[in-house]
ZADREN-265185 format. One record per residue (C-alpha): x, y, z. Coordinates in steps of 0.5 Angstrom, whole numbers, plus 500, padded with zeros to 3 digits. Example, Ala and Ser with C-alpha at 12.3 -4.5 7.8 and 13.67 -1.06 7.14 Angstrom:
2
525491516;527498514;
***
This chain:
345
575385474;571380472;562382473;557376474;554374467;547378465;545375459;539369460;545364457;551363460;557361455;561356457;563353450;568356446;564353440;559359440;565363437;565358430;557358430;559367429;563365424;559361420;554367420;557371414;556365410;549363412;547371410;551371403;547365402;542367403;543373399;546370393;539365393;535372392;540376387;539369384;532368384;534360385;527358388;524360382;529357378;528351382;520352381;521349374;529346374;531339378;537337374;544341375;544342367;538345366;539350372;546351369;542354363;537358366;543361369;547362364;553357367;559359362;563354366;562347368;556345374;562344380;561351383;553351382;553344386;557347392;552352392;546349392;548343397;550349401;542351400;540345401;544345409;541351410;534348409;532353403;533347398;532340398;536335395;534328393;538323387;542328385;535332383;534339386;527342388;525347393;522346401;516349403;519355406;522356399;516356396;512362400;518366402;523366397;520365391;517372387;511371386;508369392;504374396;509373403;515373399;521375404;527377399;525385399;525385406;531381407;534386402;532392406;533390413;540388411;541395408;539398415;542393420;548391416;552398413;555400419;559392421;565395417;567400421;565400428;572401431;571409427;564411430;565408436;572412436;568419432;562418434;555418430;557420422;553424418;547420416;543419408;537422408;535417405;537412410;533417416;528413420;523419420;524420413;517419409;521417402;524411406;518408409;515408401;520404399;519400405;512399405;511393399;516389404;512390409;506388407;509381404;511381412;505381414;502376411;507372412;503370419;504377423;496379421;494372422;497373429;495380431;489379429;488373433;490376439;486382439;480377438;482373444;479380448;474379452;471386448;473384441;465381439;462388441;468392438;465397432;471401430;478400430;484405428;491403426;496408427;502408423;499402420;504401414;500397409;495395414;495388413;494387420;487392421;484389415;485382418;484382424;477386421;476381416;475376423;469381426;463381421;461389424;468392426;470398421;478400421;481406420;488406418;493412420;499414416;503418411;500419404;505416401;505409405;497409404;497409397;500402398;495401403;490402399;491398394;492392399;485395401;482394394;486387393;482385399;475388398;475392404;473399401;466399405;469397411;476400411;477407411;484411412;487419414;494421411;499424415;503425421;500422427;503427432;498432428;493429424;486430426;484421427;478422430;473419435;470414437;475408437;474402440;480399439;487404437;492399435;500400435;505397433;512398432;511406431;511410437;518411434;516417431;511420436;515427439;511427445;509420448;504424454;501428449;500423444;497417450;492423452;489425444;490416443;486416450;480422447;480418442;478411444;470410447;469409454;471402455;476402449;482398449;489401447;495396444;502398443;507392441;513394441;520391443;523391451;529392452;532389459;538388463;540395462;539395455;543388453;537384452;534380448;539380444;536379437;533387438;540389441;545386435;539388429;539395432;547395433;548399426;543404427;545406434;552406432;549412427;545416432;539412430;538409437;530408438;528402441;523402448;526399455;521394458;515398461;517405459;512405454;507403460;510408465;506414460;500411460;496413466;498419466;493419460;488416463;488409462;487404467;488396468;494397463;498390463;505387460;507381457;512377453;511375445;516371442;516372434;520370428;524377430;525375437;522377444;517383444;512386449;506386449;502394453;494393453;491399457;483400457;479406459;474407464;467405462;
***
C-alpha cells in the first residue's frame, strides 16, 4: 500500500538519490579542511608549493590540488590564476582564531549526530545500546566540553538574532532585569543587554558551564551589568523580579515542565515576558527534516528529546500565563519555533 506523501516537498526526481551520495563526501571535506587547518594555512599560503610545505607534502602537489579545488567547489576556498586563498566564509568561520570559528563545533555535533550511522540496522533490530557516560545528554562533563564551541556559535550571528528579537518587543525599552535559564556561555543574555543601557542579566547554569561564561562576561565588560547562579535549574533557587526569562534549547532537561512554568511564571514581574525556542516537530514527528535526520543518532540510543510543535505552549496556561503565541524561525540549523508568553500585569 502505498500512503500519500507528507513531506512539504514532493520527490519525483530520482536525482535527490545522487545529491545524498555526494554528502559523505562534502562532510569528509570539511572535516579534513578542519583537521588540516587549511584556512589558516590559506591565510598566508596562495601557491601550491609553499602550501605543500606548510603541510609537509612528501609527495608531489596532484593530490593536495584535487583537495583544494574539491574546497574551492564547496565555497570554502577560492581559486583564481592557479593561486589559492580563503572566502569570507572561510575566514570567520574555519579559520582558528577568529571569535565565531566554527570547527569545535562541527567536531562536536558530528561526535553526537554521526556515531550511530554505521549500525543502524543493529539498534533498530536490538534496541538502544548502552550509552557513554560521557556521551549522556544530562551529563554535566559534556556540556563543559561543549561550551567553548557554543559560544563561537553564538557569536556567529545567533546572539545578534536573539537580541534582535527581544528588542522588537513592545516591552523590551521598559525591561530591567533578565534571567537566561541554561544559558551556555550566555552570548546571547549579554547581547541582548549590551542593546538596552539599563537592562541587567542574570545567567543560569552549571557551575562548570558558567566558568566560561564568566570569562566571556569579563572579556565583554559586563561584571557590573551581568550576574550568574550555579546549578541545576529544576532546583536552584533563580529568584524574582525577571522582566524577561529566556530559553533556548534547554528545557530538555527540565524533570517536570508544569512545575518549572509555575516557579518560571513567580519569577517573572507582572507583565513579564517568558521565551522558549526550541525546535517543533510536525507531520507525526517527520519534520523538519534538519532536526529529525540530526537527531536520528541520539534517538536511535534512547536519547529522543525533541518538542512537537505546540507542546511546549500547551504547558504554559496551566502556570498562569496568558496571551501565549507561536511562530516559525528559519535559521542555519533549520526551522524552530518560537513560544512568547506574558504574565498578566
Amino acid at each position: 500500500m502505498m500512503l500519500p506523501q507528507q513531506a512539504p516537498n514532493q520527490l519525483t526526481d530520482p536525482g535527490i538519490v545522487f545529491e545524498l551520495m555526494i554528502g559523505p563526501i562534502r562532510m569528509a571535506v570539511l572535516d579534513t579542511a578542519l583537521k588540516m587547518e587549511m584556512a589558516d594555512i590559506l591565510a598566508q599560503k596562495q601557491d601550491l608549493e609553499s602550501i605543500s610545505q606548510a603541510l609537509d607534502v612528501k609527495s608531489d602537489t596532484t593530490n593536495l590540488a584535487y583537495f583544494l579545488d574539491a574546497l574551492v567547489s564547496m565555497g570554502f576556498a577560492a581559486k583564481q590564476n592557479g593561486q589559492y586563498g580563503n572566502t569570507p566564509f572561510a575566514e570567520s568561520y574555519l579559520r582558528k582564531q577568529s571569535p565565531s570559528y566554527l570547527g569545535g563545533l562541527v567536531q562536536n555535533l558530528s561526535r553526537m549526530q554521526h556515531r550511530n550511522l554505521g549500525r543502524i540496522p543493529e539498534l533498530i533490530r536490538q534496541g538502544p545500546p548502552e550509552v557513554n557516560k560521557r556521551d549522556q545528554l544530562h551529563e554535566e562533563e559534556l556540556w563543559k566540553q561543549s561550551v567553548r564551541h557554543l559560544a563561537s556559535y553564538q557569536k556567529a550571528g545567533m546572539a545578534d538574532r536573539v537580541a534582535a528579537l527581544v528588542a522588537s518587543l513592545p516591552e523590551f525599552p521598559s525591561m530591567k532585569r533578565m534571567l537566561d535559564l541554561g544559558c551556555g556561555p550566555g552570548i546571547m543574555c549579554m547581547t541582548t543587554v549590551s542593546r538596552h543601557s539599563s537592562l541587567e542579566g542574570v545567567l543560569c547554569d552549571l557551575p562548570s558551564v558558567l566558568e566560561v561564561a564568566r570569562e566571556e562576561i569579563a572579556a565583554a565588560g559586563l561584571e557590573s551589568r551581568v550576574s550568574t547562579i550555579d546549578g541545576d535549574y529544576n532546583d536552584v533557587d533563580f529568584g524574582n523580579g525577571y522582566d524577561l526569562i529566556w530559553a533556548s534549547h534547554t528545557l530538555y532537561y527540565a524533570r517536570d515542565l508544569d512545575a518549572l512554568f509555575a516557579r518560571l511564571y513567580e519569577a517573572l514581574n507582572p507583565g513579564g515576558v517568558f521565551i522558549s525556542f526550541h525546535e517543533g516537530l510536525t507531520n507525526e514527528r517527520t519534520q523538519p527534516s534538519g532536526v529529525v535526520l540530526s537527531r536520528l543518532s541520539l534517538a536511535l540510543e534512547g536519547q529522543d528529546v525533541s518538542f512537537e510543535q505546540g507542546e511546549i505552549a500547551s504547558h504554559l496556561p496551566g502556570a498562569g500565563f496568558s496571551l501565549v503565541e507561536t511562530r516559525s524561525l528559519m535559521l542555519p540549523m533549520g526551522s524552530m519555533e518560537l513560544t512568547i508568553a506574558r504574565k498578566r500585569g
